[in-house]
N, C-alpha and C positions, 0 to 999 in steps of 0.2 A: 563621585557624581552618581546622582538616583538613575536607576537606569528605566528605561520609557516603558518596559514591561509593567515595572509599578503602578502606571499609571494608568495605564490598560486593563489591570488587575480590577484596582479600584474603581474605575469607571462601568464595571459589572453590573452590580446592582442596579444601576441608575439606566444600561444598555438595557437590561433582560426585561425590566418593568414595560418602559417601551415597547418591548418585542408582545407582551402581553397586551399589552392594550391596541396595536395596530389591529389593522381588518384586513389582512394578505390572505390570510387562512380562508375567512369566512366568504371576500372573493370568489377564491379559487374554489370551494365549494360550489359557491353557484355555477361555475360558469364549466364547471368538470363533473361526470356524474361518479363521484367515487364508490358510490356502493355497488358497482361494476367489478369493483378490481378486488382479482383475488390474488393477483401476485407483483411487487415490487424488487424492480431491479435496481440498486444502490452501484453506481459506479463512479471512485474518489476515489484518491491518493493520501498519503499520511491523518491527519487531524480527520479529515475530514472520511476515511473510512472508519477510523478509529470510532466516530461518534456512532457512526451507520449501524456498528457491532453491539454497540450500547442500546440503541435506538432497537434493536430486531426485535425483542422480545414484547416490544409495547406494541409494534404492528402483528406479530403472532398472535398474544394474548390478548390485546382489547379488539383488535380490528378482522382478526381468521382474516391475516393475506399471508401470503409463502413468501418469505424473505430471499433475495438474492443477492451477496454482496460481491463485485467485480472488484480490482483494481482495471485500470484503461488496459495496463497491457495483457490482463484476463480475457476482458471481453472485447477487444480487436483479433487476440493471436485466436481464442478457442471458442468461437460463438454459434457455434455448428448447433448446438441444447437452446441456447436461444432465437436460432431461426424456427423452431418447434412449439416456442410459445404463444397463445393466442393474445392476438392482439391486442383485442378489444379489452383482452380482462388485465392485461400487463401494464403497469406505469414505470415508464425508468426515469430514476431519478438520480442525475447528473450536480455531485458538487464540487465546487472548489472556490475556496476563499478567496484568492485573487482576483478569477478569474479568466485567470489567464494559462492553467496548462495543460499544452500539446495534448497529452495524452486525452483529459478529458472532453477536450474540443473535437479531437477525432473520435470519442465514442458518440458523442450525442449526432454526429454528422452518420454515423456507421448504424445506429439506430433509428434513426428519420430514415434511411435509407431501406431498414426492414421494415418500415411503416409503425412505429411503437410512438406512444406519445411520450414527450420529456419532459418533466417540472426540471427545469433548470434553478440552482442554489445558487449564490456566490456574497461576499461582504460585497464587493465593488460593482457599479451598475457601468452599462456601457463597457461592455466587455465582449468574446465572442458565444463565450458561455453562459451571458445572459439571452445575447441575441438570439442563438442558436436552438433553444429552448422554446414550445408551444407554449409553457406557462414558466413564471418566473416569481422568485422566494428572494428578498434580500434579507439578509441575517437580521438586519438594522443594528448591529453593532458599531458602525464608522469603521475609520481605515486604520490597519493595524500594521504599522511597519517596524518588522522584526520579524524573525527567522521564526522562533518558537511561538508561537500565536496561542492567545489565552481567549479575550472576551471574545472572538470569533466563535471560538470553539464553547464555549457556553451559549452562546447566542445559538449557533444553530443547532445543537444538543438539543437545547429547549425547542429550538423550532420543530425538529423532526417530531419530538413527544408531542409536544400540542396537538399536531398534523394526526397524529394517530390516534390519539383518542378521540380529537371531533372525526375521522370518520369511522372510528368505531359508532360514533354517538350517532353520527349520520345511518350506517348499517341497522340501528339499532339494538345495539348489541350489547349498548353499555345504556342504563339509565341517565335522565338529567342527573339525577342525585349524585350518582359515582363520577360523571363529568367534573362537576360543582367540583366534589371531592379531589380529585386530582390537580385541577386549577388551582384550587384553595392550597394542595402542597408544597404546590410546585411557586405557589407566592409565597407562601414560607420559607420554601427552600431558597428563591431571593432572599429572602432579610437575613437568613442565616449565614450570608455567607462575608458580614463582617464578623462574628465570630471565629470562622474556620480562617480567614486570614489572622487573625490574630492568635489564634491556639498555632497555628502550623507555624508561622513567624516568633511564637517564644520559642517553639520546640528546633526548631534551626538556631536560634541562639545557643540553646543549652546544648547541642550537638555538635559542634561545630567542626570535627572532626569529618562527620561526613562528608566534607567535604574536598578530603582530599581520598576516597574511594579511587579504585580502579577500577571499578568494574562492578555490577548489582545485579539484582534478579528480582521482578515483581511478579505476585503471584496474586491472583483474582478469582472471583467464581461467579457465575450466575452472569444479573447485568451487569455488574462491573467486571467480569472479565475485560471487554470492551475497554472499562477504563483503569485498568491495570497494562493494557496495550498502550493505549494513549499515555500514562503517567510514566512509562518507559519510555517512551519515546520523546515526553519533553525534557526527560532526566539527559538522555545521550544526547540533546540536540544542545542543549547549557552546558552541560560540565562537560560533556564531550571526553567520553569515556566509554566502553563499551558497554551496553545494559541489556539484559535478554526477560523475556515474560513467560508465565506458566498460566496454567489454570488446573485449580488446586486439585481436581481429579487427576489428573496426569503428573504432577508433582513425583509421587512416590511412585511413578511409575518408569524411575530409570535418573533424572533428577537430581534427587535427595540425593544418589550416591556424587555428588559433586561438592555437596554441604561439607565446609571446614570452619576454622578458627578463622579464617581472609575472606568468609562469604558476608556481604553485604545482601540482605533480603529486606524488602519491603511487602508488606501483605497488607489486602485490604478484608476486614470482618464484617459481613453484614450477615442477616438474619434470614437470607434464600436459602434455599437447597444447599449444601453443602457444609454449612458451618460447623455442623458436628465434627467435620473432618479437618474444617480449617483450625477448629482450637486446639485440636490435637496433634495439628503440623506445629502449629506457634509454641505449645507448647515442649513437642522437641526440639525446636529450631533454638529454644531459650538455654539449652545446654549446648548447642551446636555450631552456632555461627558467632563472626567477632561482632557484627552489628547488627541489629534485628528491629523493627518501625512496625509499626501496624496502626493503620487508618480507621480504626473503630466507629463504625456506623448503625451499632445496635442498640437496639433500647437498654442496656446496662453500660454506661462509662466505666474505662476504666480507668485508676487514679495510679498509672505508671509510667515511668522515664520513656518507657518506646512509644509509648501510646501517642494518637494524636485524635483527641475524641471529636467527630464529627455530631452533626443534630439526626437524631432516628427519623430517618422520613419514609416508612413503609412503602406507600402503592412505589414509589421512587426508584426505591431502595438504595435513596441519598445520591446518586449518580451526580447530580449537579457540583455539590458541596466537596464528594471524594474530586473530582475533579480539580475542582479549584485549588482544595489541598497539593496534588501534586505540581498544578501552576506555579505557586508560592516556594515548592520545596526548589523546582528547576530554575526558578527567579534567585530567591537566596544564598544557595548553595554556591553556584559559581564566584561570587560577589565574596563570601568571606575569604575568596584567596586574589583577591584584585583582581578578578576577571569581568572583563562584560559578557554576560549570559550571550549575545546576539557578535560576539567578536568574529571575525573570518575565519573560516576554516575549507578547505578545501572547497572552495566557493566555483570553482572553475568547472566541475565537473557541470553540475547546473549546466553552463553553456557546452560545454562538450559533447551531450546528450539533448541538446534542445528540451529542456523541461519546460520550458517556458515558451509562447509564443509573442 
């Protein structure tokens, strides 16, 4: 039986387009003076930090605001540095796809409390983390029930980017033109991503052994570090095996000495800051480890068995597309050994810990 990830998967393009054409953004614009703010507090739990990390670089770079990213139990236990920020120029912004958890329900409660304004995120409306929130963002992706959450997490991937370039545009910091440009990629990077399901879905056919791994390691750089966090995390959350992440400066800084014939590594190449040094990892990693994948997002494809060639989206640097790819891979994978990616697993802890309200 197809499992309901697929179809969440697929329901992407048709969600994300949507998401572009709504006027949530342009709202909130008017009704908030963003070009006030020079610094943003991101406080989320799994998926949804994972995107926040992805997302920094485009509010540093297009927008000059200072990035902060919490988990809840960051900014409850240690927010001594945050009662030092000024108010007026601080936005914190509260996600979670549910909507529903504890933790992030008690920061945006812990932050009205220090007087900071909150854009509240969530897929689900009528929740406490919509209500809770001075302004409010719904992904508009629908309701996604499954553990490992895919068009969620694209949906508001794209939403935080949007969010940052109109108030860069708003700052004026960035031209209409580069605006345009961005939109225009980032509608590309939509359509592109029935190719990337189908290059990532042969490359799990022809592999199919990865799928009986114990254990893996992704390694990122730049903006996809962020989503080399997130594509580990949907990898252990399906095949449900241990998976640990790098970024690629720190790799051969203690790492490497763990590379064997049994290491499973996945890398993502794009064309940022580091790549000189990433093809020089891959490059030994190709004598070194049993299994080796690289998510290639550069302007040259490569025509090789590890490869999985994603579309060159520059200003991006493909983040949506990498993304999706590792959706596909945590959907597939479990699935060639008869498993449901979304089967129970220590499900209890959840209530043990109140993750949820």
């Amino acid at each position: 039986m197809k499992n309901i990830m697929w179809d969440y998967i697929n329901e992407e393009t048709d969600k994300l387009m949507d998401l572009l054409d709504h006027n949530q953004i342009d709202q909130f614009l008017k009704a908030y003076d963003t070009t006030t703010i020079s610094k943003v507090i991101f406080v989320a739990s799994g998926s949804s930090l994972n995107i926040a990390t992805v997302a920094k670089r485009f509010y540093e770079d297009v927008a000059q605001i200072e990035i902060r990213t919490y988990t809840p139990f960051e900014f409850l236990g240690h927010s001594k540095i945050v009662e030092s920020f000024d108010r007026a120029a601080t936005l914190v912004v509260a996600i979670s796809q549910t909507g529903t958890s504890s933790g992030t329900v008690q920061s945006i409660e812990r932050a009205k409390e220090l007087g900071f304004t909150v854009l509240s995120m969530t897929e689900r409306k009528e929740t406490q983390v919509e209500q809770l929130g001075d302004y409010y963002f719904n992904f508009l992706s629908g309701l996604e029930s499954c553990n490992a959450k895919t068009k969620g997490v694209s949906n508001s991937l794209t939403l935080l980017i949007v969010l940052a370039i109109s108030v860069g545009k708003e700052k004026g910091l960035i031209s209409e033109e580069l605006f345009k440009a961005y939109i225009d990629e980032i509608t590309a990077s939509i359509n592109d991503i029935t190719a990337t399901i189908k290059a990532t879905k042969k490359w799990t056919e022809n592999h199919q052994d990865w799928s009986t791994i114990n254990q893996f390691l992704v390694v990122g750089h730049g903006t996809n570090y962020g989503s080399a966090v997130e594509g580990a995390l949907k990898i252990l959350e399906t095949l449900c095996v241990p998976g640990s992440v790098c970024e690629i400066g720190e790799f051969s800084h203690g790492v490497h000495r763990t590379m064997t014939n049994a290491s499973n590594v996945m890398l993502i190449q794009t064309e940022e800051y580091g790549q000189e040094v990433m093809e020089k990892t891959i490059d030994f990693l190709s004598g070194t480890v049993g299994r080796l994948l690289v998510v290639n997002a550069t302007s040259e494809p490569v025509q090789d068995e590890r490869y999985i060639n994603v579309a060159y989206r520059p200003l991006t640097a493909s983040c949506l597309n990498i993304t999706v790819a590792f959706q596909v891979l945590a959907t597939a994978l479990p699935e060639i050994n008869g498993d449901d990616p979304n089967r129970p697993m220590n499900n209890d802890l959840t209530k043990i810990v109140n993750t949820r309200v």
